[in-house]
C-alpha positions as CSV (number, residue, x, y, z in Angstrom):
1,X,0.0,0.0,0.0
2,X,1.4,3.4,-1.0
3,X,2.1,6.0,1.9
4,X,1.2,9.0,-0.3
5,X,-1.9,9.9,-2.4
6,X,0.6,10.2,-5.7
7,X,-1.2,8.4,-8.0
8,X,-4.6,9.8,-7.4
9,X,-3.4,14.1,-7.3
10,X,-1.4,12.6,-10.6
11,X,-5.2,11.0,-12.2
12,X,-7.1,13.9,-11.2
13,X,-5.2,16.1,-13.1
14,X,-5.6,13.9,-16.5
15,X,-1.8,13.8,-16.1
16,X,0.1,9.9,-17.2
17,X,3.2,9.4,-15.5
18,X,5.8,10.2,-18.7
19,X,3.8,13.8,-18.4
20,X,5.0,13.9,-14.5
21,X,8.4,12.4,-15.2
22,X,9.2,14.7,-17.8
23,X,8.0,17.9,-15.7
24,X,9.9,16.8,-12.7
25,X,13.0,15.8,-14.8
26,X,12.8,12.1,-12.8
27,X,12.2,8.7,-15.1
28,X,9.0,7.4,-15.6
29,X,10.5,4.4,-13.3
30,X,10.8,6.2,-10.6
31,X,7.1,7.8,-10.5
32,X,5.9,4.5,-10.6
33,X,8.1,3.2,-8.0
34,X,7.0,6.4,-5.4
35,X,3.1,5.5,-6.2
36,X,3.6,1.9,-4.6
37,X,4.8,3.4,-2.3
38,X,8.8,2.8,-2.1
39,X,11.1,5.6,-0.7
40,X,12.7,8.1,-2.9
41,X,14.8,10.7,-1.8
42,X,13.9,14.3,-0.7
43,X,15.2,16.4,-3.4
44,X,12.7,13.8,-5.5
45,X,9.9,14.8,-3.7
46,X,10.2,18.3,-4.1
47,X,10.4,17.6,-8.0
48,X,7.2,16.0,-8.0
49,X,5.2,18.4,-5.7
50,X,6.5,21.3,-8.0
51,X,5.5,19.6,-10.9
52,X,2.0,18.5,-9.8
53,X,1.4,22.5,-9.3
54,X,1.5,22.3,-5.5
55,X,3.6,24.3,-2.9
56,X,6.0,23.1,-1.2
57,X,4.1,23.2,1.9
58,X,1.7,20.8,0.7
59,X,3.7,18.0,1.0
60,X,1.3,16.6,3.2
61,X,-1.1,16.7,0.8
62,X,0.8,14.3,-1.3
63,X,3.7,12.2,0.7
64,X,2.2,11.1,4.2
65,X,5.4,10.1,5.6
């Protein structure tokens, strides 16, 4: 089970995962990876948030670790 809501902020915004990757300069791998849920490292997470459109202080929002 994932420990973030990744996957569903990423489907609510009509956005596929190569759309994500590509905005926060990760692979495609490693999106998948985060959304079940494995760790990643902090600078990774701030790439996502950023590119999802979100502050950084709504990390919470997305990563619940």
């Amino acid at each position: 089970m994932a420990n973030n809501a990744l996957r569903e902020i990423r489907e609510s915004l009509l956005m596929s995962k190569a759309e994500l990757a590509h905005k926060a300069e990760v692979s495609p791998i490693t999106v998948s990876r985060i959304e079940k849920g494995l760790p990643c490292r902090l600078e990774t997470k701030r790439k996502i948030i950023l590119a999802l459109g979100f502050d950084l202080g709504d990390k919470k929002k997305i990563f619940f670790d």
